[in-house]
N, C-alpha and C positions, 0 to 999 in steps of 0.2 A: 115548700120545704126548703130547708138551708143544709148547705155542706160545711163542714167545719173541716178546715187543714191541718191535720196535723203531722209533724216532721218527727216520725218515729225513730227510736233508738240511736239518738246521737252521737256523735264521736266530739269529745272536748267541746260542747257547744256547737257544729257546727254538723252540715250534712244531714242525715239519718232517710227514711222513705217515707212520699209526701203519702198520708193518706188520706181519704175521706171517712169524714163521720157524719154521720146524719140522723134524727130520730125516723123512725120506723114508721110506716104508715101505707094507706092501702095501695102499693102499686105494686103488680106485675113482676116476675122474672126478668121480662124483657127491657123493664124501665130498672129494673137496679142493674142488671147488666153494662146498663148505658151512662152509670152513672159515674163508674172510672173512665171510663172514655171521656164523657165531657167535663170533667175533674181534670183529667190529665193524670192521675194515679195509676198505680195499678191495682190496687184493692180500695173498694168503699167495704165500710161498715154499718150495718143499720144496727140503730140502739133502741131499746125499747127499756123503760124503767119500770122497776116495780118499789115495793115498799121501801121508803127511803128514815134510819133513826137519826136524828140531826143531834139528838144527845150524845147518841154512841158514835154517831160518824157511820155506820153502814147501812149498807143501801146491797138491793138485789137488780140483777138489769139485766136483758136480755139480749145477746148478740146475733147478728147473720151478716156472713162475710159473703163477697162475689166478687168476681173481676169480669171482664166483659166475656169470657166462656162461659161463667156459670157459676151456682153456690159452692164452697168451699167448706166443710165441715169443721173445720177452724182456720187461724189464722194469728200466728204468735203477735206479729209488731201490729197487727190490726187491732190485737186487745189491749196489746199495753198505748195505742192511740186511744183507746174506748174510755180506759182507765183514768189517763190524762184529761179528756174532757170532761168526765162526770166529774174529777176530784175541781177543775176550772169553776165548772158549774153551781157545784154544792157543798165544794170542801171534804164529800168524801172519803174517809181512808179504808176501811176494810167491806170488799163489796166480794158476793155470792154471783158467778158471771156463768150465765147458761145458756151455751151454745146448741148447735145440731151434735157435737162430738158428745155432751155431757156437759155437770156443773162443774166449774172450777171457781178456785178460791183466789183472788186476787185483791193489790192492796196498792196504792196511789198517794205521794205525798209532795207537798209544794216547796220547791228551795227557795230562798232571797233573790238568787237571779231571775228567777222566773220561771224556769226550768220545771217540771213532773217528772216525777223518776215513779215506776210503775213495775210491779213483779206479780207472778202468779205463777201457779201448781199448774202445771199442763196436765197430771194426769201419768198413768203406769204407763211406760216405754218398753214394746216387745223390741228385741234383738235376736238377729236369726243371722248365720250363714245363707249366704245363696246360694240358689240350688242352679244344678246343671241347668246351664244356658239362658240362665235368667237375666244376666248381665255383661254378656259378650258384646254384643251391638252397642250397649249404651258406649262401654268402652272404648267402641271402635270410633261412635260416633264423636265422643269423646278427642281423638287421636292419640288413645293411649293402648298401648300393648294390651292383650289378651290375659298377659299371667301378672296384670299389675297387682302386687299384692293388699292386703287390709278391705277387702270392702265388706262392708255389714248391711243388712236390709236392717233400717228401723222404723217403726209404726208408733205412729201417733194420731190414730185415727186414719190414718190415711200410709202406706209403706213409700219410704221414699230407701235410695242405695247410700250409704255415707262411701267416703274412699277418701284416705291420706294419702297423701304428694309429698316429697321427702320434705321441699323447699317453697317457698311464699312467691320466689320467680316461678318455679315451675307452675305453681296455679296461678300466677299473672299470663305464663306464654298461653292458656289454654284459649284455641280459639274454636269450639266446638259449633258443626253445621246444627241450625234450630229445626231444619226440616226433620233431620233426618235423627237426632235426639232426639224428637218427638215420637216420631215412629217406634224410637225402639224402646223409650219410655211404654209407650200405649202398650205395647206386648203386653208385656208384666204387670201390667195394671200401676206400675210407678209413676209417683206424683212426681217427681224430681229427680236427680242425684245433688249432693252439698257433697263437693270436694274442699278440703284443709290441708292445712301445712302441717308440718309435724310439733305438739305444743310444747313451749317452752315449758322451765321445769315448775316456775308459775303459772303454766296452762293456757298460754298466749298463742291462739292462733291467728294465722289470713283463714278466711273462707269465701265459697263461693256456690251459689244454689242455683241451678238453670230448672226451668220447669215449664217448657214450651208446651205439655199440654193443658195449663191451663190459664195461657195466654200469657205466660210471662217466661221472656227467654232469657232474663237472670233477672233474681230479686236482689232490689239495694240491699234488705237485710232478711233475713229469715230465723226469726226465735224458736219454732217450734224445731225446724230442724235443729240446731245450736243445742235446745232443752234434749233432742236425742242423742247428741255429740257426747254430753253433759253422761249421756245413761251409759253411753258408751264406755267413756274412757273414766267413769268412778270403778268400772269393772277392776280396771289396773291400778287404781289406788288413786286417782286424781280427783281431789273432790271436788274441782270447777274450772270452769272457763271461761276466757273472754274470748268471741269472735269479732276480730275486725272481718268488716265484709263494705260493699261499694264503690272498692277503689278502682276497680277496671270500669265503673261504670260513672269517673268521674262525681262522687256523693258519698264520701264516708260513711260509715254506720259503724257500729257497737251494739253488742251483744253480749249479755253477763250468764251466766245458767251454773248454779251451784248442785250440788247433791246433798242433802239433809236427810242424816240419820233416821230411819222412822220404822216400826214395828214389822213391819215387812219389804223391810229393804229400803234403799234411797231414795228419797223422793227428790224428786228435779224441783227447783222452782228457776225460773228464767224471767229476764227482764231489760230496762232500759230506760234511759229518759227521753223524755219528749218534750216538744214545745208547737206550742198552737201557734200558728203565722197567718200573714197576710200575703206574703207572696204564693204568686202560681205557681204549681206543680211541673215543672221544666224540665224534668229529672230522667221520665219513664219516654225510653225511645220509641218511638213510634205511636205517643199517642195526643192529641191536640190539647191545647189549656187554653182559658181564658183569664185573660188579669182580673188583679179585684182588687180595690182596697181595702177592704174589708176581710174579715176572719172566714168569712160566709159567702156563699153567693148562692143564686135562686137554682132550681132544678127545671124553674117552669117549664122547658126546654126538651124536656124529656120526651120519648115514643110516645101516643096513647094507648091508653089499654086496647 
């Protein structure tokens, strides 16, 4: 089996998060776990294709994301990497993409530069108030007061906490402990917090996503959270956003996620461009790479079953 790299959700060309992509095939939990580790990502994607129309351009394919803790029941920049490679592969533009979360609808096109720009319906965004003591610790762990105001629980398959920072410094000084965010993530069963600056009257935010349970103690970029920012803040009348995010982790990223009028309220679509590379994944602290010249390189390397 081969890994394909791709540099999700870029900023101006440049930056975005390395991921793996790979088609799908008989191994183990324990061997896809292992396979951002020896990627050096922090998310691999296994693809699996189904019926592909080469008249119409669409194609059905199936995703499963993991990082070396475990499956992930989706994974925003992991599907607009998935997107990017099948439209590489086959030209691609409107594809049926069916995760463990559900099916979504996404769509993939190729620029002159080389570039894939990739967008998809994540799907209905619950938003909730926290409840009593759900999010005291995270805060704490955080270093941030107890009565910081704005925080929202949003779900998207999975609840994560959002919470606004007045200013883009303030969410650069954040130097939160990963042990002990983790811990108080796990309480509440939260997959993360995404804290953001306050958005311009264009909808330009900084952002930033820690998620140490499940092994990433901040993502270069996170669309899914971004696509709930998106559900968030159309409540107050914004119908989109862009999240810069990566810059405290040295690796730019962008993140686009609109809200689109639709019969029972707005639907999010979120996205970004990507480009398939040859360089190593260098990016994700704490985890080893191997060089390649190549687009690809082998898995042979893997646990055995």
């Amino acid at each position: 089996m081969n890994v394909t790299l791709v540099r999700a959700c870029l900023r101006d060309g440049r930056g975005g998060s390395p991921t793996a992509v790979l088609d799908d095939g008989p191994l183990t939990d324990e061997q896809r776990r292992a396979v951002p580790v020896r990627a050096g990502t922090s998310h691999a994607v296994f693809l699996s294709t189904g019926p592909t129309s080469a008249d119409a351009g669409t194609a059905e394919i199936s995703l499963r994301f993991f990082t070396s803790e475990g499956e992930l029941p989706g994974c925003g920049h992991g599907t607009v990497a998935a997107l990017a490679v099948l439209a590489d592969r086959t030209g691609t533009r409107e594809v049926t993409v069916r995760t463990p979360a559900g099916a979504l609808r996404g769509r993939a096109v190729r620029h002159p530069n080389g570039e894939l720009e990739a967008w998809f319906a994540p799907g209905p965004v619950t938003l909730r108030a926290p409840r009593n003591g759900e999010h005291e610790d995270v805060l704490a762990a955080l270093g941030l007061a107890a009565d910081t105001p704005g925080a929202v629980i949003a779900s998207l398959g999975r609840p994560r906490l959002l919470l606004p920072l007045p200013t883009r410094s303030a969410l650069a000084a954040l130097t939160p402990d990963p042990d002990r965010l983790r811990a108080a993530c796990d309480r509440p069963a939260l997959l993360g917090c995404y804290l953001y600056s306050a958005p311009t009257p264009d909808g330009r935010v900084a952002a930033r996503m820690f998620a140490p349970s499940i092994g990433v103690p901040e993502d270069i970029a996170n669309a899914n959270s971004t696509a709930c920012l998106a559900a968030h803040l159309a409540r107050e009348g914004l119908p989109g956003v862009t999240a810069d995010m990566g810059d405290a982790l040295g690796t730019p990223a962008t993140i686009k996620a609109v809200a689109v009028p639709g019969p029972d309220g707005p639907e999010i679509r979120v996205g970004g461009t990507a480009k398939i590379t040859d360089e190593p994944a260098q990016d994700t602290p704490g985890t080893p790479h191997r060089p390649t010249d190549r687009t690809t390189h082998s898995t042979a390397d893997l646990p055995p079953p």
